[in-house]
Backbone as JSON, one array per atom type, in Angstrom:
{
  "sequence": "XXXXXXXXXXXXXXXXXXXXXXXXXXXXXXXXXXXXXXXXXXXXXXXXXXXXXXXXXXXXXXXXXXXXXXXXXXXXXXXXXXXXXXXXXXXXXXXXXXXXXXXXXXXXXXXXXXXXXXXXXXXXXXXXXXXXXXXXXXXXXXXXXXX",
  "N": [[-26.84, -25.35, -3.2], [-24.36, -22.91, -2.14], [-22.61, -20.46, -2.31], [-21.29, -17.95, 0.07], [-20.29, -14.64, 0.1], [-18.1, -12.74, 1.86], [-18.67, -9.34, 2.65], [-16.75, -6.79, 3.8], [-14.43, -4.38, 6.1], [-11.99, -4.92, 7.82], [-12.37, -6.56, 11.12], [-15.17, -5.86, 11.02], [-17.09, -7.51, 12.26], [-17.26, -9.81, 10.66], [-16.72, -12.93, 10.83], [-17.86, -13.35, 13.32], [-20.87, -13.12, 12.47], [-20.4, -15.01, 10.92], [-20.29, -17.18, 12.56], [-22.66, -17.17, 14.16], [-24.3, -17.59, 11.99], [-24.24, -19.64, 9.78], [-21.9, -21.34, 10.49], [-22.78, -24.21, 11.43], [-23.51, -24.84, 8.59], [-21.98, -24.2, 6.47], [-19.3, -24.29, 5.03], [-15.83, -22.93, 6.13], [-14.29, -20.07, 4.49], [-11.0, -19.14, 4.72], [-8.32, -16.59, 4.67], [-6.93, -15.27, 6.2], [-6.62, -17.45, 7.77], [-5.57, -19.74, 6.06], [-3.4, -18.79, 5.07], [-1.8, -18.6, 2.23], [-3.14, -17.69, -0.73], [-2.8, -20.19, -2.41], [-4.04, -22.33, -0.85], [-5.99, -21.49, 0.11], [-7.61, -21.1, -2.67], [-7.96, -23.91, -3.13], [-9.3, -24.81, -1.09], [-11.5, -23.52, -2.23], [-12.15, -25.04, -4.13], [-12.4, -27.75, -3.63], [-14.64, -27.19, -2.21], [-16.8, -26.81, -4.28], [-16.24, -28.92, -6.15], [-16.88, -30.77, -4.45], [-19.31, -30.27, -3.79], [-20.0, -28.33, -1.88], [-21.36, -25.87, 0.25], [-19.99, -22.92, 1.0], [-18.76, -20.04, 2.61], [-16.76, -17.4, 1.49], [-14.73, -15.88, 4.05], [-13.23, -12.95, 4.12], [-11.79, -9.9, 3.76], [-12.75, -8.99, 0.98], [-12.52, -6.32, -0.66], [-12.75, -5.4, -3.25], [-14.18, -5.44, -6.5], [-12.79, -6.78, -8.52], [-11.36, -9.11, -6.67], [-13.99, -10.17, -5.46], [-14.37, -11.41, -8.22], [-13.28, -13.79, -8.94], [-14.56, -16.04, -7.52], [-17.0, -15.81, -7.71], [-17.21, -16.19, -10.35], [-16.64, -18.21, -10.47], [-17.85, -20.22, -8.75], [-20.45, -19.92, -10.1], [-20.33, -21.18, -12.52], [-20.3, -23.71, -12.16], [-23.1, -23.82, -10.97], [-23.72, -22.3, -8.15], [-25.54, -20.69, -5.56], [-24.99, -17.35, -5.65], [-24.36, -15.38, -2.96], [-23.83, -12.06, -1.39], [-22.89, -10.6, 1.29], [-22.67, -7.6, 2.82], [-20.95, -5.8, 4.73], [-21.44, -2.92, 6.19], [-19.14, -0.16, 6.42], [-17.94, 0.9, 9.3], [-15.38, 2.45, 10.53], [-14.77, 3.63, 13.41], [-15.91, 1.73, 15.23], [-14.97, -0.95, 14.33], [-12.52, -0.21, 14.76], [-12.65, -0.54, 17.65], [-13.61, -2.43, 18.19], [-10.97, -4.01, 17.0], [-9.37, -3.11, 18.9], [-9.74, -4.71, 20.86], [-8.99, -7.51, 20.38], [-6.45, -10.14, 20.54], [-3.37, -10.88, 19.98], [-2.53, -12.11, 16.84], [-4.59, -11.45, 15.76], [-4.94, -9.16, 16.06], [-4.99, -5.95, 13.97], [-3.35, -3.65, 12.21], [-4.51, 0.15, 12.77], [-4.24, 1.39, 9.98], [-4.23, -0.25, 8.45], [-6.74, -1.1, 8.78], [-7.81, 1.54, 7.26], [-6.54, 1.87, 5.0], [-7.68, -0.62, 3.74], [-10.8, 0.32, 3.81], [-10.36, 2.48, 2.01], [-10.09, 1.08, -0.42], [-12.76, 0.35, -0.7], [-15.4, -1.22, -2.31], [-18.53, -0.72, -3.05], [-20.56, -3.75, -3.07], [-22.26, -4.63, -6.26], [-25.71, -6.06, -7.55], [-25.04, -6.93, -10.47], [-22.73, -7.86, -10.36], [-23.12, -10.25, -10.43], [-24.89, -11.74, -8.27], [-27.16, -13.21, -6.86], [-28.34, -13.28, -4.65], [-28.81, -10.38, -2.45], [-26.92, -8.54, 0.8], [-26.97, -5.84, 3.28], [-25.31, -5.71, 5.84], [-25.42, -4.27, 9.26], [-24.3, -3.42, 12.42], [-26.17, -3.75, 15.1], [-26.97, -2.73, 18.57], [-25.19, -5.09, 19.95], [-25.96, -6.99, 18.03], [-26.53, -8.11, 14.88], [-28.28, -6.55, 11.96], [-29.8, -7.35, 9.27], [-30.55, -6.32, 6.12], [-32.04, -6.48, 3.13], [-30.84, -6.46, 0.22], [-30.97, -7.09, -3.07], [-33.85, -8.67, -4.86], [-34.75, -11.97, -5.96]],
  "CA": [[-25.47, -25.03, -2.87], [-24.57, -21.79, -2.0], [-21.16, -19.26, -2.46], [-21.45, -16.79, 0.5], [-19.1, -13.68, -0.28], [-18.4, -11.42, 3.09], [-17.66, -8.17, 1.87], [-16.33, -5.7, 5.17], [-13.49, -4.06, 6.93], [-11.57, -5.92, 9.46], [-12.99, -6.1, 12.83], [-16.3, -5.27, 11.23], [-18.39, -8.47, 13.19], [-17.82, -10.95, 9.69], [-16.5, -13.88, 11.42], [-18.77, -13.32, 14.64], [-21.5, -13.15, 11.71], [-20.17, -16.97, 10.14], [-20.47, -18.49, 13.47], [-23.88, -17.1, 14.58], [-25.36, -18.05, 10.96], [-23.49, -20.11, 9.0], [-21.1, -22.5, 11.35], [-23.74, -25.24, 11.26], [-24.05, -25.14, 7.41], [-21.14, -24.01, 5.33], [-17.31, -24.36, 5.17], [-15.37, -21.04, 6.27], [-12.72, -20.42, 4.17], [-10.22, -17.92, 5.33], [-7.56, -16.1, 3.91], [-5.88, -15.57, 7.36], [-6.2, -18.96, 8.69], [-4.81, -20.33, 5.33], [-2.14, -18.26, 4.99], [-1.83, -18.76, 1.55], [-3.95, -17.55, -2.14], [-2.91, -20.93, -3.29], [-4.38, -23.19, -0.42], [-7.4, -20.62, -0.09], [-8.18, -21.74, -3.81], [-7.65, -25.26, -3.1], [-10.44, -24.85, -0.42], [-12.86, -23.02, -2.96], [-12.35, -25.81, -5.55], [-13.01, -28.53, -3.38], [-15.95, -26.84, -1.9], [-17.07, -26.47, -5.37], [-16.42, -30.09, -6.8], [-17.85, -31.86, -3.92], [-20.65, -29.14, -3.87], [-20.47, -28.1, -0.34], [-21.69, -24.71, 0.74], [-18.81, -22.43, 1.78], [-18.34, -18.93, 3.13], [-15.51, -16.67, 1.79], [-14.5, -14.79, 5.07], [-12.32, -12.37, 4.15], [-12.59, -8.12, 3.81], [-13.4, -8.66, -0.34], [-12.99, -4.8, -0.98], [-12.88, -4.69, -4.59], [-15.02, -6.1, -7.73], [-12.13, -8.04, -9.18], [-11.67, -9.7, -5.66], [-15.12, -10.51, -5.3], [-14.97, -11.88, -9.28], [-12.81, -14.87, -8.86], [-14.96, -16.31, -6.61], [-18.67, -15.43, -8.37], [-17.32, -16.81, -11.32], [-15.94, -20.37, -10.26], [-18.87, -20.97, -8.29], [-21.77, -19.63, -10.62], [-20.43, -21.9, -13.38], [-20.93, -24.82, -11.01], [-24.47, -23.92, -10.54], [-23.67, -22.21, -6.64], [-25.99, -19.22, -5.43], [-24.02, -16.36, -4.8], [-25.11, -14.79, -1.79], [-23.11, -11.3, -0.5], [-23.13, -9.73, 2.85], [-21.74, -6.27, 2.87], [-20.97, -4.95, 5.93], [-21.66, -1.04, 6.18], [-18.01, 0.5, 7.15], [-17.72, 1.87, 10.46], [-14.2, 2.79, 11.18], [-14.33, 3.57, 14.89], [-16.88, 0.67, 15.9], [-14.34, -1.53, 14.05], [-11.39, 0.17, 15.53], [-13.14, -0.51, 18.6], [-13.63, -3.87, 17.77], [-10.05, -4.45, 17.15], [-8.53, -3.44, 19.53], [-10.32, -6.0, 21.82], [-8.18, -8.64, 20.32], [-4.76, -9.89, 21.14], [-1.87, -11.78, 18.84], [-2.17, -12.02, 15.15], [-5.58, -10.92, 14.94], [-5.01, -7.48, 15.72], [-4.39, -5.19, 12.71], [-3.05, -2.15, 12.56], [-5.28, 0.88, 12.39], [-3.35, 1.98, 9.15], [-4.75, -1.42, 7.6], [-8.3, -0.52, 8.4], [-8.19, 2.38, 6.52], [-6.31, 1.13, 3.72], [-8.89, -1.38, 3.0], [-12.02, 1.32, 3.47], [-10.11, 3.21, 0.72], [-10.59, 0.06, -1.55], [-14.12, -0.8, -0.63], [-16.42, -0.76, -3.58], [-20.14, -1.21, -2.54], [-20.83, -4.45, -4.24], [-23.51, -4.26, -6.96], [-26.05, -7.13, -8.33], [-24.24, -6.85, -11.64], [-21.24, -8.7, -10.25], [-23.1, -12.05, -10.4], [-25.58, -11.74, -6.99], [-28.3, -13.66, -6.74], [-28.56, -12.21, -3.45], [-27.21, -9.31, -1.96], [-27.66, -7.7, 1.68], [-25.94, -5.18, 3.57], [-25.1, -5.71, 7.69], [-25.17, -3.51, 10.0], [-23.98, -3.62, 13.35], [-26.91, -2.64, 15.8], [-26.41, -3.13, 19.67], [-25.04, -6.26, 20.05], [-26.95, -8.1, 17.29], [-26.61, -7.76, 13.39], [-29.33, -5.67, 11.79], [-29.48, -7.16, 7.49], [-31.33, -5.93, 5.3], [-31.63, -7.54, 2.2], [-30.82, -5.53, -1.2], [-31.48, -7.59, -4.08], [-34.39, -9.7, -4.79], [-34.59, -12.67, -6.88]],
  "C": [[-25.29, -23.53, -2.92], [-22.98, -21.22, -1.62], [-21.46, -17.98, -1.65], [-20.33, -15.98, 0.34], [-19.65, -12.28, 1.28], [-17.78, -10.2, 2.08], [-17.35, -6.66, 2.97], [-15.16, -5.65, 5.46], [-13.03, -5.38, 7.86], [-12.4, -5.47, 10.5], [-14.37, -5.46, 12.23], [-18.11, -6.44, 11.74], [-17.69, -9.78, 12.02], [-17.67, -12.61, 10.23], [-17.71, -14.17, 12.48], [-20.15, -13.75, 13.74], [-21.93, -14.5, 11.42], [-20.41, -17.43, 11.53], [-21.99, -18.82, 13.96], [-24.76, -17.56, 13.4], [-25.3, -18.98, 10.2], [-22.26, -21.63, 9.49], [-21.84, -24.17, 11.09], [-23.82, -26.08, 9.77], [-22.87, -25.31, 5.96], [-19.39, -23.69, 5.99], [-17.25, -22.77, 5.33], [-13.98, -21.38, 5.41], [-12.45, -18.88, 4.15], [-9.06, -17.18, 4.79], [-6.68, -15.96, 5.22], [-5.18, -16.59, 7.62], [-5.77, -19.59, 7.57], [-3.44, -20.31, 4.74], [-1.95, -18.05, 3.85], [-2.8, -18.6, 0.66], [-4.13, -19.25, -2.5], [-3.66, -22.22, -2.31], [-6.15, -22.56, 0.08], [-8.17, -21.1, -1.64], [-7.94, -23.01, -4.07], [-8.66, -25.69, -2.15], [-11.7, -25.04, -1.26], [-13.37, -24.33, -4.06], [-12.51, -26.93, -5.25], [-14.0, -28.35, -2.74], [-17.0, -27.16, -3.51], [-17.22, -28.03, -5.85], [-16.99, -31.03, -5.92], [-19.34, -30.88, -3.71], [-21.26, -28.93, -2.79], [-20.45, -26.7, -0.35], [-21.01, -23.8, 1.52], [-19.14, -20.72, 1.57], [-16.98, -18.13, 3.1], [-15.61, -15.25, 2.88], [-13.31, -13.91, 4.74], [-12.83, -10.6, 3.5], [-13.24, -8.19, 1.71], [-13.37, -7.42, -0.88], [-13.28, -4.57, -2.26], [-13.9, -5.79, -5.98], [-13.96, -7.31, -7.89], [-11.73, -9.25, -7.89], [-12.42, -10.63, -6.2], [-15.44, -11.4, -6.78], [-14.5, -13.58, -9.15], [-13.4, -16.28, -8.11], [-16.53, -16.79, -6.5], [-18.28, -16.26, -9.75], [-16.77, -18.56, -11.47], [-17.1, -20.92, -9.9], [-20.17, -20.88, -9.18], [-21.68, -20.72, -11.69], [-20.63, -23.4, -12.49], [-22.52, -25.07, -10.67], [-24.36, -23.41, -9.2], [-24.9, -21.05, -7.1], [-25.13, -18.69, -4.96], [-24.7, -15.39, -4.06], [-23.86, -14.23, -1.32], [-23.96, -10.66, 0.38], [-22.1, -8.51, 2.6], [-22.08, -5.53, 4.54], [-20.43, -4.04, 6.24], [-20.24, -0.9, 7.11], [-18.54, 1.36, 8.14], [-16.44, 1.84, 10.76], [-13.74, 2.47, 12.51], [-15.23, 2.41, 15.8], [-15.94, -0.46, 15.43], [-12.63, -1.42, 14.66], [-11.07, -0.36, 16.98], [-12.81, -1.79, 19.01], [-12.14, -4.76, 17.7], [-8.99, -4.66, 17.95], [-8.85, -4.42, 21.18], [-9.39, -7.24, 21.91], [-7.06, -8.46, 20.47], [-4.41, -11.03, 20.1], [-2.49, -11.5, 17.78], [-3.49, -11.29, 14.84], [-6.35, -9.84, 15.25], [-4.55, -6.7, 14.6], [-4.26, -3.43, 12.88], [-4.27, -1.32, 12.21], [-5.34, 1.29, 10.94], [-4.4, 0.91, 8.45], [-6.48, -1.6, 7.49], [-8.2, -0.07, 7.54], [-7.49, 2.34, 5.45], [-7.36, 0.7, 3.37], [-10.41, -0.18, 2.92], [-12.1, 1.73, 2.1], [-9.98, 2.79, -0.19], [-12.05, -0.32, -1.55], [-14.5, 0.2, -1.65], [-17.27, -2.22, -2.96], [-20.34, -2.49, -3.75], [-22.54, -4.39, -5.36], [-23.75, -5.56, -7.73], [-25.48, -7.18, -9.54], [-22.97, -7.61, -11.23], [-21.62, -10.1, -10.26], [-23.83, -12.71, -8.86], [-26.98, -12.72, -7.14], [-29.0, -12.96, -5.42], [-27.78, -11.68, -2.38], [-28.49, -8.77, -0.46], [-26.57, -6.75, 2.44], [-26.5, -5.36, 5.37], [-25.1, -4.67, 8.44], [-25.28, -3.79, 11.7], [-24.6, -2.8, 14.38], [-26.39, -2.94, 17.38], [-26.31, -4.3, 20.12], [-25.45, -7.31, 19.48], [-26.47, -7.43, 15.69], [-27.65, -7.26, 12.75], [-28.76, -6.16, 10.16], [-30.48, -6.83, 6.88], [-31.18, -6.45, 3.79], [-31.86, -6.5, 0.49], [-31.23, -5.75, -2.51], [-32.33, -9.08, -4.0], [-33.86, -10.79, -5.91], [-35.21, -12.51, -8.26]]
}
C-alpha cells in the first residue's frame, strides 16, 4: 500500500503526472475537486482503512501540510512515496494559462505558493522521495532517497 504525496506549484504537470502513472493504480484525492478539508480527509481515511493506494494531488508546499498525511498513513503501515516537482514559474505560468474555468489560477497564487515551498526532506517520514522535472513534453524523475 502506498501514500503518494505530490509536492509542486499549480500548473506544474502534477495531475498530467497522476494520470500518466498512477490512474490505473491509486485513488486521486484532490483538494480542488473536493472542495472541502473535511471531505478530503474522509477520502484519506477511507483510503487508509480499506488499504487502497491513493495519491494526494494537491501543491503540499509546507512540512506541516505534507505531515498530516505521512503520519495517518505511516501508522497504517502505507509507503510514503513524494514527488517534488522542481518550481518553474514561467513554464507553469505557461501552463496555466492554457486552461479555461475554475482551473485557471491567478498568477498572484502561483507565486504565493512558491513563497511557501519547502523542498521536502527524508526526515519528514519518506520512504521514497524524487524530484520531477518537466523535460520536453515528458517528465524527467530522478529519484532522491533510497531505501
Amino acid at each position: 500500500m502506498e501514500c503518494v504525496i505530490f509536492i509542486g506549484i499549480q500548473a506544474s504537470g502534477k495531475s498530467t503526472f497522476y494520470k500518466e502513472r498512477f490512474f490505473a493504480t491509486h485513488v486521486r484525492i484532490n483538494l480542488d475537486m473536493l472542495k472541502t478539508r473535511h471531505r478530503e480527509n474522509a477520502y484519506v481515511m477511507t483510503s487508509i482503512q480499506t488499504r487502497q493506494s491513493f495519491v494526494v494531488d494537491n501543491t503540499n508546499p509546507t512540512k506541516e501540510e505534507r505531515a498530516k498525511y505521512i503520519e495517518a498513513a505511516k501508522a497504517a503501515g502505507f509507503r510514503i512515496i513524494g514527488y517534488y516537482f522542481e518550481p518553474d514559474f514561467h513554464t507553469s505560468v505557461g501552463r496555466n494559462e492554457q486552461r479555461t474555468g475554475s482551473g485557471k489560477v491567478p498568477p498572484v497564487a502561483i507565486k504565493s505558493t512558491i513563497s511557501r515551498m519547502q523542498q521536502p526532506e527524508p526526515e519528514e517520514g519518506f520512504d521514497e522521495l524524487y524530484v520531477v522535472r518537466s523535460g520536453q513534453g515528458e517528465f524527467v524523475v530522478e529519484r532522491l532517497v533510497q531505501e
